[in-house]
Backbone bond lengths (Angstrom), bond angles and torsions (degrees), N, CA, C in turn:
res aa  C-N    CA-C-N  psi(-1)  N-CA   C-N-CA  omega(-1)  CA-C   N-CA-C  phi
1 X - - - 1.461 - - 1.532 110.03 -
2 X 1.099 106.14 162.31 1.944 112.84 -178.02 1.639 94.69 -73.36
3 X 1.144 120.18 -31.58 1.582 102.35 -179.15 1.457 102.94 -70.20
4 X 1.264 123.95 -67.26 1.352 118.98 177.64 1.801 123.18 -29.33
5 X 1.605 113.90 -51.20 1.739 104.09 -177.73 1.768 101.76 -62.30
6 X 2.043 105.96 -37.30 1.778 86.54 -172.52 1.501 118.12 -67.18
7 X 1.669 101.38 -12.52 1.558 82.58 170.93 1.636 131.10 -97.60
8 X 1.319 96.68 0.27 1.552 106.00 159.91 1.451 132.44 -73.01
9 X 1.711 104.07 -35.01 1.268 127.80 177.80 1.665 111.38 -65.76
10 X 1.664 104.67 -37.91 1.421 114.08 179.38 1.712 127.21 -74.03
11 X 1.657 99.43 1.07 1.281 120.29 158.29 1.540 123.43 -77.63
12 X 1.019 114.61 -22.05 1.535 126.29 171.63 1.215 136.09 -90.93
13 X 1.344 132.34 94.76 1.254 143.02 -122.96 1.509 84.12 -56.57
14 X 1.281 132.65 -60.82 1.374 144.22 -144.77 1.522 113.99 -55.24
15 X 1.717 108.69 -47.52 0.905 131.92 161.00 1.489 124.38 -42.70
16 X 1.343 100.63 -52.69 1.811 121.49 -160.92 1.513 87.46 -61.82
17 X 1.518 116.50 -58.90 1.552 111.80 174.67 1.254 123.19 -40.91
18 X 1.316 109.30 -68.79 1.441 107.25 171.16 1.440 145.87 -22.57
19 X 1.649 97.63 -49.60 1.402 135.85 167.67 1.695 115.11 -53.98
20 X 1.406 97.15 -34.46 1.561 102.69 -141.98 1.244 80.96 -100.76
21 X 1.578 154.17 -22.59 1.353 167.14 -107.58 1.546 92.19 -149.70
22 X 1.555 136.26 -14.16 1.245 117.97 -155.96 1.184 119.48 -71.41
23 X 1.388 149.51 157.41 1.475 157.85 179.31 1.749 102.50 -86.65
24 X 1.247 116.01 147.12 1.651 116.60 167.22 0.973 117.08 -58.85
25 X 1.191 151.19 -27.62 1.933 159.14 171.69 1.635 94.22 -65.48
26 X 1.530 123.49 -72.62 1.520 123.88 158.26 1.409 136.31 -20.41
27 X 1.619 104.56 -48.00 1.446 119.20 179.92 1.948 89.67 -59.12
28 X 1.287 114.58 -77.80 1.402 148.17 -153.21 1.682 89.80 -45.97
29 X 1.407 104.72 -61.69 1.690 98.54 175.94 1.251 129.99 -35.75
30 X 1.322 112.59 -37.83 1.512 120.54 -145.34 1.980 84.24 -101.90
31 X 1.026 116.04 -24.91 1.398 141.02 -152.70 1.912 88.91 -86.66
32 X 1.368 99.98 -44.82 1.844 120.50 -178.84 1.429 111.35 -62.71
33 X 1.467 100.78 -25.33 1.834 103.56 -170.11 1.466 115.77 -92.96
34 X 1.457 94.09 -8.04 2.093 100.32 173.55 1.699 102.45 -63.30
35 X 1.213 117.33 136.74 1.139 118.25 175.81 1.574 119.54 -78.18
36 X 1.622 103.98 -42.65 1.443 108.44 -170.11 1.440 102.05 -117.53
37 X 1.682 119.90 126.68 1.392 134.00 170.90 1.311 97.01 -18.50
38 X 1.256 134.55 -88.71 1.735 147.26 -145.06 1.170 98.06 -50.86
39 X 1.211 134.76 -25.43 1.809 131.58 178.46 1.436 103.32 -80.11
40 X 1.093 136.10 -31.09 1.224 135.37 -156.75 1.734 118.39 -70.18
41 X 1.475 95.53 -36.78 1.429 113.09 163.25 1.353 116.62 -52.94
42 X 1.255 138.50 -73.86 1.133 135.81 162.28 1.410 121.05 -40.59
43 X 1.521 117.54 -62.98 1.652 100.47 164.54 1.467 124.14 -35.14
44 X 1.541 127.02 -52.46 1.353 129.69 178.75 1.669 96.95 -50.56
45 X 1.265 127.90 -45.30 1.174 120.82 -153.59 1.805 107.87 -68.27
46 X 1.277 98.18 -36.84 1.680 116.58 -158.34 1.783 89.91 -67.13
47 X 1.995 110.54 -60.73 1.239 108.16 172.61 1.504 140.26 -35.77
48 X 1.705 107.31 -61.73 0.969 108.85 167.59 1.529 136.56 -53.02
49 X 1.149 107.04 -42.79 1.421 99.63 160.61 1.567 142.91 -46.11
50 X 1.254 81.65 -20.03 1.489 105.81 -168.48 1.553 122.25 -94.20
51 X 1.448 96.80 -30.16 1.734 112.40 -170.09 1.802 94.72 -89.29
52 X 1.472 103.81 130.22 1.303 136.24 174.02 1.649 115.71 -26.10
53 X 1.476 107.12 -63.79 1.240 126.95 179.93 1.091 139.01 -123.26
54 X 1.803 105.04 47.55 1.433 112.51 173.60 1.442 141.28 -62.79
55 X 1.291 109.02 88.76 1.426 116.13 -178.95 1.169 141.74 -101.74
56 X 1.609 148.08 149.31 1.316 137.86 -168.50 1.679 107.62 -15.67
57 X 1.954 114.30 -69.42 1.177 115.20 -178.32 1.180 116.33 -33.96
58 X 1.394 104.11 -63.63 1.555 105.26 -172.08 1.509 122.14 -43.38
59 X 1.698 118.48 -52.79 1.214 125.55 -178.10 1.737 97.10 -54.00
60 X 1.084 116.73 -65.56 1.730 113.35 178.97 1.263 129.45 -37.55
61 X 1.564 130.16 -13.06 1.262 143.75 176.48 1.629 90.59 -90.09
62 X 1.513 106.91 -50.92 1.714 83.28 -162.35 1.768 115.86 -75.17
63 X 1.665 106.10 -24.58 0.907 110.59 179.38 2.164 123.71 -65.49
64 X 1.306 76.58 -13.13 2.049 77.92 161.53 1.091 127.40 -106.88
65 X 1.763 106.70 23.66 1.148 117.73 -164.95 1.484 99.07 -111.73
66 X 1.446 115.14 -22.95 1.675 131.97 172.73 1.294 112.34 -79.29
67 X 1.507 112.61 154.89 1.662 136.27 -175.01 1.811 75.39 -77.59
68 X 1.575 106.05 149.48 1.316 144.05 163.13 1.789 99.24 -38.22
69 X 0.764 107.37 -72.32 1.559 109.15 -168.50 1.233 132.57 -43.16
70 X 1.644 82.06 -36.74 1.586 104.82 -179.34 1.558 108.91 -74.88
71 X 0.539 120.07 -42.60 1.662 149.43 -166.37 1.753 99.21 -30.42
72 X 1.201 126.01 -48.53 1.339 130.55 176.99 1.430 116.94 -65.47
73 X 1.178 127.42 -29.30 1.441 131.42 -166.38 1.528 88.82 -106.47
74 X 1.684 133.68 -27.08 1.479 101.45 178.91 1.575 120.53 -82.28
75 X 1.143 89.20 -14.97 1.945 112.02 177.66 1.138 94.33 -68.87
76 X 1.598 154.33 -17.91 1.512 141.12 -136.06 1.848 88.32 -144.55
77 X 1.552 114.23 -7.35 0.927 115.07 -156.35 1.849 83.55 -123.29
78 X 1.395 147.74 -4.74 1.213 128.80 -144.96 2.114 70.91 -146.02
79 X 0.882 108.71 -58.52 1.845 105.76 -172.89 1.758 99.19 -13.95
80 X 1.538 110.47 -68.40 1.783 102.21 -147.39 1.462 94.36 -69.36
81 X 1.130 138.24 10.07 1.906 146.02 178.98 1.501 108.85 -101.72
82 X 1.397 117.40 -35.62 1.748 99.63 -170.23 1.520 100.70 -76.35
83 X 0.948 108.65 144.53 1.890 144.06 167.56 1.572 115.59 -67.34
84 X 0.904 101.77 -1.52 1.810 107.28 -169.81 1.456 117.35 -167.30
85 X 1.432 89.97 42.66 1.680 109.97 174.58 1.534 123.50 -47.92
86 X 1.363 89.34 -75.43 1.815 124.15 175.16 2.252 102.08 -45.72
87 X 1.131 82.13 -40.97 1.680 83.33 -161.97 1.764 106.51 -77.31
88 X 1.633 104.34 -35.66 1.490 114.98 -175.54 1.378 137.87 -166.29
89 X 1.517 73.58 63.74 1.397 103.06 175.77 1.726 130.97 -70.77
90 X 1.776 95.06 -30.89 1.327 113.41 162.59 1.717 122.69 -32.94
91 X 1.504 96.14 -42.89 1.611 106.50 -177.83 2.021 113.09 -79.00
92 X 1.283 114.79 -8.43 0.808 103.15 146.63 1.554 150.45 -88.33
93 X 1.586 94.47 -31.75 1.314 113.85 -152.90 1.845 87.52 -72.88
94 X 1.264 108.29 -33.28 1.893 132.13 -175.62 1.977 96.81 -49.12
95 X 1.278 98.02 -23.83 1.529 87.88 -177.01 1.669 115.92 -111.24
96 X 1.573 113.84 25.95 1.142 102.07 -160.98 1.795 85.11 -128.84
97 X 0.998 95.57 156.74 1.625 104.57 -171.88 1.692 111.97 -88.50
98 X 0.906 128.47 146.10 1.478 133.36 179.77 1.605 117.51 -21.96
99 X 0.965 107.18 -60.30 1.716 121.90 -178.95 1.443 108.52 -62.47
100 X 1.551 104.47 -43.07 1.795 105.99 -179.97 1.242 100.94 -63.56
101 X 1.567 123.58 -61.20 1.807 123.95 -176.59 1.841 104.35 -28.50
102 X 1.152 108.97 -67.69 1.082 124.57 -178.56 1.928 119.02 -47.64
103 X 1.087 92.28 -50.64 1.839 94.66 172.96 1.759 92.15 -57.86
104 X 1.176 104.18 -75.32 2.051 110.19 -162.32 1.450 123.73 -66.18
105 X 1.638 110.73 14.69 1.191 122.08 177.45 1.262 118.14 -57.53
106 X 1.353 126.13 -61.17 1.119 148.80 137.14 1.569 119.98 8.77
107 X 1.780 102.98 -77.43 1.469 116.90 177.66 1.469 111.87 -68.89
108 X 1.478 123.46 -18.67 1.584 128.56 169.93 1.307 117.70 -50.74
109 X 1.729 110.17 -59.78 1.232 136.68 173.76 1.144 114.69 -36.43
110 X 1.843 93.13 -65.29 2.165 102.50 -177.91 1.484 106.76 -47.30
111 X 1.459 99.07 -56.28 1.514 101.09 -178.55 1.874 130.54 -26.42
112 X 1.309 99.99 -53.88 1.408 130.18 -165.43 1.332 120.04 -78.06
113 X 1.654 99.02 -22.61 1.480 102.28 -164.78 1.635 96.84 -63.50
């Protein structure tokens, strides 16, 4: 699976840099090459953790980069990773539709405490 090579790849120092250095267009690419939705979650998960400077923006690029459906579980899946939660969060929550606010309310909170 694509989660499995990034987490092999993220064993390699060279890599780990690489990884950890990625740009939001980069994230989204690599994010573009999962074939099947249900992987994608976990890929986001493996990435984000991983990338240096995950921030609201950032999550918001990848998150218009996902099918609708998905959209709740990568938001619930990218929160405990952004770096600049507390400060600007506004810019996420601004892109999420009523029902989503409402599903990830919850994971905001955990987040924050």
């Amino acid at each position: 699976s694509v989660k499995m090579k990034l987490e092999d790849l993220l064993k390699v120092p060279q890599w780990k840099s690489i990884i950890s250095a990625l740009q939001p267009t980069e994230f989204v690419a690599i994010l573009n090459t999962v074939m099947l939705d249900f992987d994608k979650v976990d890929v986001v998960n493996v990435l984000a953790r991983n990338v240096n400077a995950f921030t609201c923006f950032y999550a918001v690029v990848v998150l218009r980069s996902v099918s609708n459906w998905l959209r709740i579980q990568i938001v619930q899946t990218m929160i405990p990773c952004i770096v600049d939660l507390r400060e600007s969060k506004s810019v996420l929550l601004n892109e999420l539709s009523d029902w989503e606010r409402i599903s990830t309310e919850q994971d905001f909170e955990k987040a924050l405490m």
